[in-house]
N, C-alpha and C positions, 0 to 999 in steps of 0.2 A: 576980442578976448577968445581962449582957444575954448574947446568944448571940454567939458569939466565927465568925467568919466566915475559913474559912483555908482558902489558897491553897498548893498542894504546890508547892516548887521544882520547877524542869524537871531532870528525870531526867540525869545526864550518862552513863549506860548502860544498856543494854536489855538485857531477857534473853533469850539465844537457847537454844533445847532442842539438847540433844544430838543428840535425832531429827533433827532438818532439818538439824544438820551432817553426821551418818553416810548419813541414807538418801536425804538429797532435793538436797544441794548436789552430789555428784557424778554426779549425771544429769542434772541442770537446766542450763540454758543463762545464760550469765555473764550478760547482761542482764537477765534471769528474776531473778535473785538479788539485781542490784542491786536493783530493785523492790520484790520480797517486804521486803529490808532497809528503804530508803523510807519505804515505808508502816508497817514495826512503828514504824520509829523517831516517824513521825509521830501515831501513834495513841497515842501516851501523852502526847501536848498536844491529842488529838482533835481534829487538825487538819480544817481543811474543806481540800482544794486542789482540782485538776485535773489532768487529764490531761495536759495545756496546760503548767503546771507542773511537774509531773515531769519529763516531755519535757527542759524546760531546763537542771532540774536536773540530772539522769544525763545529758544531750546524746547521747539514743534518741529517733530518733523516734514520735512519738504514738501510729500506728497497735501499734508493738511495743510499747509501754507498755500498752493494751488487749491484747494477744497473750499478756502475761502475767498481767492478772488471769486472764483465761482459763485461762492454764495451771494457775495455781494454788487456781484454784476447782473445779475438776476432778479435783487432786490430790486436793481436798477439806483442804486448810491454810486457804483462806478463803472465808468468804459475801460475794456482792455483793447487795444487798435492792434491791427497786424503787426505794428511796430515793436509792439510789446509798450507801448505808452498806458499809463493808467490816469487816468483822466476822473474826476469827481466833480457828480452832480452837483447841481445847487440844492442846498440843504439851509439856507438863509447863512449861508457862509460868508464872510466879506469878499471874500477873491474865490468865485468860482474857475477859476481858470490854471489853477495849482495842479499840476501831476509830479507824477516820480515814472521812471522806467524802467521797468525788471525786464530786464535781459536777456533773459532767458523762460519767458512766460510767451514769448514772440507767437510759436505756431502748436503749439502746447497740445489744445485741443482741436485747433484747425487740421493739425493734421491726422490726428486720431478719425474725425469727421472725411476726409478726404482717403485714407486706407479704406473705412468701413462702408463709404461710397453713400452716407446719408447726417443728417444733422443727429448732432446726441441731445441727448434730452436730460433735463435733471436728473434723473437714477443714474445715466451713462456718466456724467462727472464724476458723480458717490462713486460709483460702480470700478470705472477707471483711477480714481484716485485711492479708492479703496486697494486696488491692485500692488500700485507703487508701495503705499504704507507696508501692508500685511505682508507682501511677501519680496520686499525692497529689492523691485525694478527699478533701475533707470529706465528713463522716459523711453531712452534710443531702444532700449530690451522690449518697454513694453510695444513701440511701435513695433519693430521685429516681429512680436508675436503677431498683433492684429494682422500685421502683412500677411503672418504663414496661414494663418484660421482663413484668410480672405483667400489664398491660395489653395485650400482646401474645397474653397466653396459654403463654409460654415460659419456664418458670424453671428449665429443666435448668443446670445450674451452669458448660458449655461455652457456652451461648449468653449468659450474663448479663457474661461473658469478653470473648467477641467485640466486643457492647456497648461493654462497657469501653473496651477496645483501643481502639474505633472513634472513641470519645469523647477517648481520650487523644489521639488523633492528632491530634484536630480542637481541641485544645486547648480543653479542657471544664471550666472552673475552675471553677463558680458555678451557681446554680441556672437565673439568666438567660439562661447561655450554653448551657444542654441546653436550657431551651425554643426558645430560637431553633433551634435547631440542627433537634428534632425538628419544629415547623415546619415548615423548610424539606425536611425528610428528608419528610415528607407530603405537602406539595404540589410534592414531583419525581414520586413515586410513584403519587399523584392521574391525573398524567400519562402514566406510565408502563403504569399498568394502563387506561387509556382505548385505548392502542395493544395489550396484550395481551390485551383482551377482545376485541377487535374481531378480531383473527386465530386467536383462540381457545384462548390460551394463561395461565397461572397464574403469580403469582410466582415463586411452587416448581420453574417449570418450566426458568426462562433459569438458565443461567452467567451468571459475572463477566465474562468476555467479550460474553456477550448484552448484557447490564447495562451495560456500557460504549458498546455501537452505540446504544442509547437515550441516552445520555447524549452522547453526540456530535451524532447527528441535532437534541436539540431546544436543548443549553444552546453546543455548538463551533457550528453550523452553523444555529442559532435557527431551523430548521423549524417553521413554524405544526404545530400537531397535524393538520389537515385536509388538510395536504400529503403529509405521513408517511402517511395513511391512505389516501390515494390508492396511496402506494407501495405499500402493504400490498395494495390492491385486485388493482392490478394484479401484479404477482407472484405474488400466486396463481389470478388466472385463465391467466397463464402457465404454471406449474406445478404448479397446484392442490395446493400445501401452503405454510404459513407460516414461510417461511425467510427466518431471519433477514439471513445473509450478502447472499442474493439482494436483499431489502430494501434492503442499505446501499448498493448497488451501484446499484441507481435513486435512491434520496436523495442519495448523492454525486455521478452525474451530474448528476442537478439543482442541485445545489448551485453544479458549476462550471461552469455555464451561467448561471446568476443566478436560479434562481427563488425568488421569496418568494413567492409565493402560488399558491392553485389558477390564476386566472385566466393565469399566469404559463406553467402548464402546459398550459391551450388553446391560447396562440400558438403554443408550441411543437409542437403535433400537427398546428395548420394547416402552421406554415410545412416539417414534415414532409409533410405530406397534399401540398402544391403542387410540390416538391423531387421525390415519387415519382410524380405526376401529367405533370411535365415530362420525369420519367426515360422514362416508356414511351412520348410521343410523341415520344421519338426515335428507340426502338425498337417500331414497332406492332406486330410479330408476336406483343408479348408482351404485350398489349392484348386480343390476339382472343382471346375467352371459351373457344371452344375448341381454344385452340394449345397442348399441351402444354409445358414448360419440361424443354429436357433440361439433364443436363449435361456440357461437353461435352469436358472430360476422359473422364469413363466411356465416353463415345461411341467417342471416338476409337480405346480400348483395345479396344473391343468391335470396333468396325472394323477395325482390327489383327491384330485375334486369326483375324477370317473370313477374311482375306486370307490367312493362315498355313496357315490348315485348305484353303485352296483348290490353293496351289503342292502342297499334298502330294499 
């Protein structure tokens, strides 16, 4: 007799353990629960889906449908494998051996753990899944970013935030749009730190406000670099220190004066140099090398004051 090939009907109910109604449905989070349901129900047609998928189904978004395998692998109710297989404990279930495989769950956080170059810990799932939801990264966007924070050197979990933030503002969908983005984030800074080396100053060192008088002088007021560093010259041979304000204050005179170049700011010192040239031969006393300059308010007071001492 040939061998007989059979196909189980589809289950039309699952078995739930008593356990996970008594000890794990009344602290689990209602979405958490649809999931966990989901996926048993799916694992006895060993279905393949996605994250993707589910999402639709329950209508939770993605990132939280990831937020609770997590939950529940933690519980320790289910194994996710590299494979992306999910796999369920025994809970006094008849057939522990039931999974389903999401597909896309594969290296999820394996490889978040592998960029940041250490194991996450429960905040880092919240933390990371929290990313996806709030400010809807794909996965590929949020790796992207951890790479660049890691390429920085910074992966405290406040700055990878900031990041974020910065990126969402800047409306950062796609992997294309963070490279552009950092890019152009480089070659501001390229610039930026060409004028703080020169006055002798560190990223680390300006304010948001500093950071902004850079960003004025070269992108509102398209100051060549060589102009700005003129400014920077001179203001500190004025005051011999690297002040910013003072800075802005000759770049904005120049500015509404018209200069776009160095060359722009020679005319300007001649047609200075000729203006105070003409001022003193009008008055030559103040020409003669050694005529003192009083002044002549204080004079007057002082004049005043002898007069005073004299009637007495």
């Amino acid at each position: 007799m040939p061998n007989i090939s059979l196909t189980p009907p589809e289950p039309k109910f699952i078995p739930l353990s008593t356990t996970f109604i008594d000890k794990y449905i009344p602290k689990a989070h209602g979405d958490y629960i649809k999931v966990y349901l989901t996926l048993l129900r799916l694992s006895y047609t060993n279905t393949v889906c996605s994250t993707e998928s589910i999402s639709k189904k329950l209508n939770i978004s993605e990132s939280e449908i990831i937020n609770a395998l997590g939950y529940w692998q933690e519980n320790g109710l289910i194994h996710i494998s590299d494979s992306g297989e999910v796999s369920f404990n025994t809970l006094n279930l008849d057939d522990d051996s039931c999974f389903v495989i999401i597909d896309n769950t594969k290296n999820i956080f394996k490889d978040i753990e592998m960029a940041l170059g250490r194991p996450l810990t429960p905040s880092d799932y919240k933390f990371f899944t929290m990313l996806m939801d709030k400010f809807h990264f794909s996965f590929e966007v949020l790796i992207f970013l951890i790479e660049y924070c890691v390429s920085k050197k910074k992966t405290d979990i406040r700055y990878i935030e900031k990041v974020a933030i910065g990126w969402h503002e800047k409306g950062i969908k796609t992997i294309e749009d963070a490279q552009n983005h950092i890019r152009k984030h480089e070659e501001k800074w390229t610039k930026y730190r060409q004028i703080l080396n020169y006055i002798g100053l560190k990223d680390s060192d300006i304010s948001v406000p500093q950071e902004e008088l850079l960003e004025k002088w070269i992108y509102s007021y398209n100051m060549p670099i060589d102009v700005i560093l003129e400014a920077c010259r001179i203001a500190i041979m004025r005051i011999n220190e690297p002040n910013l304000n003072y800075i802005d204050k000759i770049v904005t005179d120049w500015y509404n004066l018209g200069v776009k170049n160095v060359n722009d700011i020679k005319r300007l010192d001649k047609k200075a140099n000729k203006k105070e040239k003409a001022s003193k031969s009008q008055h030559p006393y103040i020409a003669y090398s050694g005529q003192r300059q009083y002044d002549i308010t204080e004079l007057e007071k002082k004049l005043l004051g002898r007069g005073e001492l004299n009637e007495e």
